[in-house]
N, C-alpha and C positions, 0 to 999 in steps of 0.2 A: 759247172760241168756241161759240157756241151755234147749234144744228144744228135743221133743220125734220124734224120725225118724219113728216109728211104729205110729205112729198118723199124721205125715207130708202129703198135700197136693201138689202133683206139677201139675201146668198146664202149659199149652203152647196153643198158638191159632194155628189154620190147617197152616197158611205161614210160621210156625217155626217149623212145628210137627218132623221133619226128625232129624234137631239138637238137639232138646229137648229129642227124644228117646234114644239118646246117652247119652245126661249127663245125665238124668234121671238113665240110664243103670250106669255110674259111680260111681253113689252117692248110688247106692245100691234100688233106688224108681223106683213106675211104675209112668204113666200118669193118673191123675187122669181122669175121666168120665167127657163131659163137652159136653152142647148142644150149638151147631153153627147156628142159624137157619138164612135163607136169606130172608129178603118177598122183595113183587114188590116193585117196587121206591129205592131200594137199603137201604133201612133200616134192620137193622141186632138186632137180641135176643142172648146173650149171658147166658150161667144160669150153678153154677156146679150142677151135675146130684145126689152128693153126700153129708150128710151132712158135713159141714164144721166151724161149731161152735166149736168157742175155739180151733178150731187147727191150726198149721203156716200152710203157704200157699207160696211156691214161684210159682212166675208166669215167664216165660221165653219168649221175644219175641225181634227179629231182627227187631234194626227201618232200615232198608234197602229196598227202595221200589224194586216194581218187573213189571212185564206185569199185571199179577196178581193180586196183591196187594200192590198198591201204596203207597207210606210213608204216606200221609193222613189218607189210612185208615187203614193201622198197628197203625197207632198213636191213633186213636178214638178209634178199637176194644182193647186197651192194657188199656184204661180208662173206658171202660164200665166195662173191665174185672173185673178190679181193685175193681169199685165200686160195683160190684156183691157181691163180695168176702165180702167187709167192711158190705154190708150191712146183709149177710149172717151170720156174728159172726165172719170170718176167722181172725187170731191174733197169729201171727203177719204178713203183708202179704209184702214180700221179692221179687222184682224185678230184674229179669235177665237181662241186658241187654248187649248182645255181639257184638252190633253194636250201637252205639247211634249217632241217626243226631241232626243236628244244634250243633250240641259239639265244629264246630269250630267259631260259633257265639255267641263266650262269650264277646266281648267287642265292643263297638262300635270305628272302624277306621274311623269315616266321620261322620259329623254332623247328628245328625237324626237317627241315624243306630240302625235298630233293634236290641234287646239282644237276642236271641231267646233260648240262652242253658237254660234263667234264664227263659224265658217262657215255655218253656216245664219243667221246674223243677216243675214248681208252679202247672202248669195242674195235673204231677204225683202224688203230693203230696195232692193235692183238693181232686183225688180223689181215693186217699185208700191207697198208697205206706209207708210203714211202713221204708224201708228201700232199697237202689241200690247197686249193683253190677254189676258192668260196667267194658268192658275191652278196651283198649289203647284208651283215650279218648285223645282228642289234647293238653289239659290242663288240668289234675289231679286234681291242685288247684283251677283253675277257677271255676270248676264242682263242687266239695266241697261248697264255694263258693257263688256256686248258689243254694244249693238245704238246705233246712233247718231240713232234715234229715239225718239219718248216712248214708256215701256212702263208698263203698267201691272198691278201683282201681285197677284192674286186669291188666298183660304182658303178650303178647304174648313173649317176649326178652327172658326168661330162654329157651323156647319150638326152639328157630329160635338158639340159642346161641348151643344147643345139636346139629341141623341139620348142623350148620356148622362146629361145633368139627367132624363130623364126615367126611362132604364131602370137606373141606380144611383145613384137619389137618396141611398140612405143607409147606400151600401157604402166601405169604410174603401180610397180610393183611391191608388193610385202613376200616375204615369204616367211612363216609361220608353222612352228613346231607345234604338234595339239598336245605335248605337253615338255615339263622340264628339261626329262632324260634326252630327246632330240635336238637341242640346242645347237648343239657344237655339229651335226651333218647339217642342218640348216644354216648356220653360218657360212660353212664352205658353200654350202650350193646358193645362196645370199652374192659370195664373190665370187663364184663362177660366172652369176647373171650380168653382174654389173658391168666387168670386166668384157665380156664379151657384146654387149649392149652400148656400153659408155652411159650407163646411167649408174643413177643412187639407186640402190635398192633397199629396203628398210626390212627390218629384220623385228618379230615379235613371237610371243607362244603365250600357249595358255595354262595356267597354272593349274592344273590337275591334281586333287589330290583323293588316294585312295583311303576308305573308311572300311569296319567290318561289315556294315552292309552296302557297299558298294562304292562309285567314282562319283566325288561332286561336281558339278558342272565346272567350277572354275570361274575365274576373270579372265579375256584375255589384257596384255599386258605388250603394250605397243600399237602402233597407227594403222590400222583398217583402214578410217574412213575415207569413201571415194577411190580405193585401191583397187588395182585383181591383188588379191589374194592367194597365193600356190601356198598347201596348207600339204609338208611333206611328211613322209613316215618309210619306213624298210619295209611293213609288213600291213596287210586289212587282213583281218580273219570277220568280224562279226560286222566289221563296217563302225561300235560304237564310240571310238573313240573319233573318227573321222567326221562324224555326224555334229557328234557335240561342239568339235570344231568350227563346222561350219555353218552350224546356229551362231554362234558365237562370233565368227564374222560376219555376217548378218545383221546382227544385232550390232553391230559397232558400225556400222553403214557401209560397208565392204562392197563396191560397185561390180566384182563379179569372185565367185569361190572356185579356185581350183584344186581338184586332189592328184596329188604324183606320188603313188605308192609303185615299189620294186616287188612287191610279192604281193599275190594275191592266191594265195592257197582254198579260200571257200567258197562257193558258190555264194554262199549267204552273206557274206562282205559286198559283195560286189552286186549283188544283186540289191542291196542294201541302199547300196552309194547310188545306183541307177535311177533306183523310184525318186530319190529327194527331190525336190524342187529347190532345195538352197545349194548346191551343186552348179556349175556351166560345164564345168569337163572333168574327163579324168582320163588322168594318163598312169600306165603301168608296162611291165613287160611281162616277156612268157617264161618266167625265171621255176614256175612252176612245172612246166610243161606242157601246157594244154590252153586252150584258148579259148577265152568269153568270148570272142566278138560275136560268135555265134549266140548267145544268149543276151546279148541285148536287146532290150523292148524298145519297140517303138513306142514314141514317135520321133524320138530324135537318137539312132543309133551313132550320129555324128559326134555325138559328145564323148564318146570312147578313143581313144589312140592305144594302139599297145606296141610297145618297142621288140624290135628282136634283138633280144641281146647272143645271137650268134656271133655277128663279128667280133664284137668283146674276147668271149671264150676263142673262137679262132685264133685272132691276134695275139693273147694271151698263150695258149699253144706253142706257136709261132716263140714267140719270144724267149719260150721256156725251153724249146727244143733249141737254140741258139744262145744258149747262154745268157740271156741278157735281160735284165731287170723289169716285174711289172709295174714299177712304180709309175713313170708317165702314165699308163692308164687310166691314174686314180685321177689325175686332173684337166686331160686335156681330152680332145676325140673329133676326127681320128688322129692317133700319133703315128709321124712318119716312120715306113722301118728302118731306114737307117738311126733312129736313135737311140 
């Protein structure tokens, strides 16, 4: 279905407005008009300020809580939004999401255990979501899935695969899962390097396994030594799985550890990653909405890169308002628009 971009709606609620005005800026659209209003007791009015009958509408918002704006209530403001829109005429109405939580609670491990990626799918879909655009979720297919509209799965890997053709063109590379479930995204991003490089890249992870009192350290399982190391994952929250990782290359004689995570939703992951001494860089994007680089410590603030993944979503826009498929996204960058 091909969509009119001079008649397109985009909105964004205030906790996403910063990311939104860039891809908004990529996709060639502004920010549509949109009233926020707060009353006492913490109940909130959402309303576009615009008519929006008959026209698409993507809406853009980070489920990544803040001080601010806690995941609760990004999650409630991004449903009234929704159902503002549906009940306004907007059609078709297309959901941004460049962070999505509970994405790694699509199955249940333990008797009892909540679904919660399929409950939040249901909430989006009740109320008004025509369609998701989601980027590096934990599981692609899970998410699929769970939601009983079209979705659509965005990488940061082409965007992180350019930064490393550039800053270790012709260091002797691993790339490295910190644990099982990550295999197969490190693969691909293993042959995005090589291919784009003209080298071998070797491919290893570490065998992780969870106990009831907690994650044993593991072995890793493939060639470290004398390598850089890019030790990849979708998501840092507490920083511990990336840490363990990267003792672990270390310990294998690993000549330098890098981390390349797409989501960085805590303060305390990342703050985490920064103090290490067994760390040389870390690269991430703003997929959350907000940005460390201001909270890096010195003395080496240089060891941080953060990607903007606005042209991603712009392009993606773009593509979607034209009919035309986001799959080269997932492997090349940038892809030309005529394809």
């Amino acid at each position: 279905m091909n969509l009119c971009a001079d008649d397109t709606c985009f909105f964004a609620l205030n906790e996403s407005r910063t990311l939104a005005l860039a891809v908004a800026q990529e996709a060639g659209l502004v920010l549509a008009p949109l009233e926020e209003r707060l009353y006492a007791g913490g109940e909130f009015k959402l309303r576009p300020l615009e008519s929006v009958h008959n026209r698409p509408a993507f809406v853009l918002q980070s489920l990544a809580g803040s001080a601010d704006a806690p995941l609760s209530e990004r999650l409630l403001r991004v449903l009234f939004l929704l159902s503002a829109l549906r009940d306004a005429g907007a059609t078709p109405r297309v959901l941004l999401l460049p962070y999505l939580a509970f994405a790694r609670q699509e199955r249940r491990t333990q008797p009892r255990d909540s679904v919660n990626t399929r409950y939040v799918a249901q909430l989006l879909e009740a109320a008004g979501a025509d369609q998701i655009i989601a980027l590096d979720v934990h599981s692609p297919t899970a998410l699929e899935n769970a939601f009983r509209i079209p979705v659509d799965h965005l990488s940061a890997l082409p965007l992180m695969a350019n930064h490393y053709t550039s800053h270790l063109a012709h260091a002797a590379l691993t790339v490295l899962s910190p644990d099982i479930g990550g295999i197969k995204p490190a693969q691909l991003f293993r042959e995005m390097l090589a291919a784009r490089m003209g080298l071998e890249v070797e491919l290893a992870f570490i065998e992780k396994r969870r106990t009831e009192v907690g994650v044993s350290n593991g072995r890793l399982v493939g060639n470290a030594s004398g390598r850089d190391v890019i030790v990849l994952d979708d998501l840092c929250a507490t920083g511990e799985t990336l840490l363990r990782a990267a003792t672990a290359c270390r310990r294998a004689g690993a000549a330098a550890v890098h981390i390349a995570v797409t989501h960085m939703p805590l303060v305390a992951g990342f703050e985490a990653l920064m103090a290490s001494d067994q760390i040389d860089s870390i690269l991430t994007t703003d997929s959350v909405g907000f940005s460390f680089a201001s909270s890096a410590a010195p003395p080496s603030p240089d060891r941080l890169s953060i990607l903007s993944i606005a042209p991603l979503l712009g392009r993606a826009v773009q593509r979607r308002l034209a009919g035309k498929s986001l799959a080269p996204l997932l492997s090349r960058w940038p892809v030309n628009p005529e394809d």
